[in-house]
C-alpha positions in Angstrom: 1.7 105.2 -30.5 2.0 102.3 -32.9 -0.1 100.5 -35.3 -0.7 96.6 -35.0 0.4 94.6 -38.3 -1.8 92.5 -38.6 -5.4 94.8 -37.4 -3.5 98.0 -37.8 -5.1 100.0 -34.6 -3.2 102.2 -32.7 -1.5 100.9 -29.3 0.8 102.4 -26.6 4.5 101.6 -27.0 4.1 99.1 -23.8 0.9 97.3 -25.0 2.0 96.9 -28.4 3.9 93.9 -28.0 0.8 92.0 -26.3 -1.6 93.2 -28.1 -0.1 92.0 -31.3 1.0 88.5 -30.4 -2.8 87.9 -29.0 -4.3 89.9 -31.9 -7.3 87.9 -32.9 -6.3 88.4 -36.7 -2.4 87.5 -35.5 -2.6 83.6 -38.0 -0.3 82.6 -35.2 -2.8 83.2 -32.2 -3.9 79.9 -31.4 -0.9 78.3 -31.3 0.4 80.9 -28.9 -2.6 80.5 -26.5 -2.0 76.8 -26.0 2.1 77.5 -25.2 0.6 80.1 -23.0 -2.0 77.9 -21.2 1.1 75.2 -20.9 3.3 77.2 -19.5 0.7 78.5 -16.6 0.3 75.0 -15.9 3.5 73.5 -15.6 3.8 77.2 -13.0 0.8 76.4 -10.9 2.4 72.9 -10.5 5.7 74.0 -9.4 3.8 76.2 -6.7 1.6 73.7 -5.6 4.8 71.3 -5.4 6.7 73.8 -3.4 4.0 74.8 -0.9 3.2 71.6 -0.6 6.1 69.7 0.2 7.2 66.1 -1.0 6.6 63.6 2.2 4.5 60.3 2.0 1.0 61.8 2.0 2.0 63.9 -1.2 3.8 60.9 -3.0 1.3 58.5 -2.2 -1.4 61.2 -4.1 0.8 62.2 -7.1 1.1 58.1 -7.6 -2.7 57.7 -7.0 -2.3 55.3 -4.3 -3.6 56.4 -0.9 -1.7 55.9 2.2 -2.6 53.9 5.5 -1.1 54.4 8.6 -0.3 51.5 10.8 -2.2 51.4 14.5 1.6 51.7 15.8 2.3 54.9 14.1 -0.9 56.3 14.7 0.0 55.9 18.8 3.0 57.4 18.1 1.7 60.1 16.3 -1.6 60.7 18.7 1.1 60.3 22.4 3.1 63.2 20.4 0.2 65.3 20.1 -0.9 65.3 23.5 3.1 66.8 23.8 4.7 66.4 27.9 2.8 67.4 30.9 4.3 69.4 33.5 4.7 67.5 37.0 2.9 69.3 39.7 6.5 70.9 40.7 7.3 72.5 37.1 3.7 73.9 37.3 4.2 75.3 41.0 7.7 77.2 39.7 6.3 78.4 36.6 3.4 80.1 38.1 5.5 81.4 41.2 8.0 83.2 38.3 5.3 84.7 36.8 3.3 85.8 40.1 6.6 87.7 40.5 7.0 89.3 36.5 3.7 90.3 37.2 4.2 92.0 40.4 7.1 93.7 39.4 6.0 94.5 35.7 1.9 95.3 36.7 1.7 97.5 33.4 2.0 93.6 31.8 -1.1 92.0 33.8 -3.7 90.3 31.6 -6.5 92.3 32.9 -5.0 95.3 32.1 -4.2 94.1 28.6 -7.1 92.7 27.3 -9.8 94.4 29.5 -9.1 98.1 30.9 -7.5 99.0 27.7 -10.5 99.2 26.4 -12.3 101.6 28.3 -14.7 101.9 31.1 -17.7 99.3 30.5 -21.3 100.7 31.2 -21.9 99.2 34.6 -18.5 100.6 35.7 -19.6 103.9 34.6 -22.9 103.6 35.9 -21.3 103.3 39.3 -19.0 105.9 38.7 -20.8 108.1 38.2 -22.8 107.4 41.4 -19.3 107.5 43.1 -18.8 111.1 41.6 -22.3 112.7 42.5 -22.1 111.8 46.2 -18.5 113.3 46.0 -16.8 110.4 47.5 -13.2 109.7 46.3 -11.5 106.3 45.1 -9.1 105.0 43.4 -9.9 103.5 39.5 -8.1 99.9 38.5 -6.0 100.5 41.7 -3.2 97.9 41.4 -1.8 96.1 44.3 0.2 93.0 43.8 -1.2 91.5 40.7 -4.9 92.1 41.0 -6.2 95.4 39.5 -9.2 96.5 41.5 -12.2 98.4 39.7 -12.8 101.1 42.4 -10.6 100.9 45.4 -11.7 103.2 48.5 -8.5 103.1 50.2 -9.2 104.3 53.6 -11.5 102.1 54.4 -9.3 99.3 52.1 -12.3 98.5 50.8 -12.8 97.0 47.1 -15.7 97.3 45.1 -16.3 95.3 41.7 -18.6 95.0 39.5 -18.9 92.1 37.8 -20.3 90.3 34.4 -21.4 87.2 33.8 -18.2 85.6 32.9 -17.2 85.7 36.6 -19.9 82.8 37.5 -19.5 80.8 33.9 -16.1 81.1 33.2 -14.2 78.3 35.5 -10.5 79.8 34.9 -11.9 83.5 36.1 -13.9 82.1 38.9 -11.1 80.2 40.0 -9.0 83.2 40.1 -11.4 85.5 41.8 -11.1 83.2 44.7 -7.2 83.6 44.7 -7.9 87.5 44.3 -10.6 87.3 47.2 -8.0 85.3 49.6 -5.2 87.6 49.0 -7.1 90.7 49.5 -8.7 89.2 52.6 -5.3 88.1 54.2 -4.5 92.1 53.5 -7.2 93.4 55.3 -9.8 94.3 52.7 -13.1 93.9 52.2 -14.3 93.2 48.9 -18.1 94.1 47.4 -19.4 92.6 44.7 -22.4 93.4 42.5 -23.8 90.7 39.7 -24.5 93.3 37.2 -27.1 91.1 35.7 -28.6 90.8 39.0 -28.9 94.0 39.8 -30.3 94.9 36.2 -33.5 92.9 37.0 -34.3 94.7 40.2 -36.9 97.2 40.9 -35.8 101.2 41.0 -36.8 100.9 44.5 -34.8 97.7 45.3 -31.4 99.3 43.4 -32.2 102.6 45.4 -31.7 100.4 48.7 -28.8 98.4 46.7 -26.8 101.8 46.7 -27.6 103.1 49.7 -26.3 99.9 51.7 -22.5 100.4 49.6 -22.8 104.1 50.1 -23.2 103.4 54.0 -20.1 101.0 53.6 -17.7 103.0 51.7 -18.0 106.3 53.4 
């Protein structure tokens, strides 16, 4: 420990230094907090400079001056934006290399990524579990090609799926459902779907008749 000179309390080697240059008794305080306060603002305008960047935006504010874009340059700038469109041709070869990534990597399919890894939602263990009490075996997210199926009854090649509302609101997944419902079709199955929503508003009797029709289906 150490004793200020100029208030004489007792400080830690480390805060000695500090202490006693800031010591409100230190005659030279003042003068020391205004190099201080300087110095932290010549910093914090050196950051701001460097995060920043100097282009003609920057220079225009650090003169005061504003400045105003010509109707040319602002074309320029809003065509560049928009960035190139593929041709119909680019679009047809992109998605044909990806179809086959996907195929032959099916562990990288965005359903499986962003939906199954998740877990089971309720409905799909609501129907599960019907599944399981009448004994009746399936397949869970069977894969085949690039479509994951929620329960797949493969004798029968039949698919069951149960489905939220984003299949009737969301264009991109109702768009691909009807690629997924041709290419399962042209494979011989037959696909059942249930509107979870829909079948949330019906009567105990109506979902006991619900069930009993895709029990009669599946087995």
């Amino acid at each position: 420990m150490k004793k200020c000179k100029f208030c004489l309390k007792d400080y830690s080697d480390n805060g000695i230094k500090y202490h006693e240059r800031y010591c409100s008794k230190n005659p030279n305080k003042k003068s020391l907090l205004e190099e201080r306060k300087l110095s932290e603002k010549w910093l914090n305008s050196m950051h701001k400079r460097k995060n920043k960047g100097s282009n003609q935006w920057t220079k225009a504010k650090e003169m005061g001056t504003s400045y105003i874009l010509s109707e040319e340059t602002r074309e320029k700038l809003r065509k560049k934006a928009l960035g190139r469109k593929h041709s119909e041709e680019t679009k047809k070869k992109i998605s044909k290399s990806r179809i086959k990534f996907l195929q032959e990597n099916p562990d990288m399919v965005p359903y499986k990524l962003n939906h199954y890894s998740k877990g089971r939602s309720y409905p799909e263990e609501y129907f599960k579990g019907i599944f399981d009490s009448h004994e009746i075996e399936y397949e869970e997210q069977y894969q085949i090609s690039v479509y994951q199926l929620d329960f797949a009854f493969l004798e029968k090649k039949i698919d069951f799926e149960v489905d939220g509302e984003q299949h009737y609101l969301d264009e991109r997944i109702i768009k691909s459902d009807k690629r997924r419902n041709k290419f399962l079709i042209d494979n011989g199955w037959t696909i059942i779907r249930i509107k979870w929503s829909e079948y949330q508003s019906k009567t105990k009797k109506e979902k006991s008749k619900i069930i009993s029709s895709i029990l009669k289906q599946i087995t």
